[in-house]
N, C-alpha and C positions, 0 to 999 in steps of 0.2 A: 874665285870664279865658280867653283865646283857648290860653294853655298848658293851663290847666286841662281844656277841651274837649277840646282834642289827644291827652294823656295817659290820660283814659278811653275814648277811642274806638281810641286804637292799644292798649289792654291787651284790646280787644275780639276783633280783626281777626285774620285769618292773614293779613295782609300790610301790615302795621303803615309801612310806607316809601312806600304809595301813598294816606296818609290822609294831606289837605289840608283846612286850617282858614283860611277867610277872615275876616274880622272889617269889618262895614259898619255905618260909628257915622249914627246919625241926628241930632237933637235929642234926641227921647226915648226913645230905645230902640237898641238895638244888634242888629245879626245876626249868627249866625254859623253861616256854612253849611261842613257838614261836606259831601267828599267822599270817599267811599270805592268800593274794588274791585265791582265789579257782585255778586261772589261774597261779599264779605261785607255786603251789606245787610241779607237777615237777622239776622243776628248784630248789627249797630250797632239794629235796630230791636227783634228781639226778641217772642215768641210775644205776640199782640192789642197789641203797641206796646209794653209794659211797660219794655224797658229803654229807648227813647228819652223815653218819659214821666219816668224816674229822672233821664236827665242833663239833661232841659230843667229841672225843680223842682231839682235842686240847681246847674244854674248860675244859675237864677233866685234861689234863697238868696242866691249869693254875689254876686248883684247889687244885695243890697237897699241896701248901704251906700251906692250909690254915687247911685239914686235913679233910678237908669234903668230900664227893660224890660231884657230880655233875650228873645230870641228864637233858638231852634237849629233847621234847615233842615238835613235830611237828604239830601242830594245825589248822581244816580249820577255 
């Protein structure tokens, strides 16, 4: 899941090598906080949020198998 994250946020970025994906498991949920360049924030979050609302619902999809939350934290 944490490649998955990585992979749509660096196809986002003009600086695709300074995007950092942590991954912090809980019990029931999981985080994953993305850090990217100050200069591409915009861009990973996206005009009233829209693209960050995208990648939280589809990695939250791709979590449904596993029975856990899913949580994405947009980081400078």
């Amino acid at each position: 899941m944490k490649d998955l994250v990585e992979y749509m946020v660096k196809a986002l970025v003009d600086n695709p090598e300074q995007v950092k994906v942590s991954e912090v498991q809980g019990e029931q949920s999981v985080i994953y906080e993305v850090r990217v360049a100050p200069e591409d924030m915009g861009k990973v979050i996206g005009k009233q949020g829209r693209i960050a609302r995208s990648i939280r619902t589809i990695v939250k999809a791709a979590c449904v198998k596993s029975g856990k939350k899913a949580v994405v934290e947009i980081l400078e």
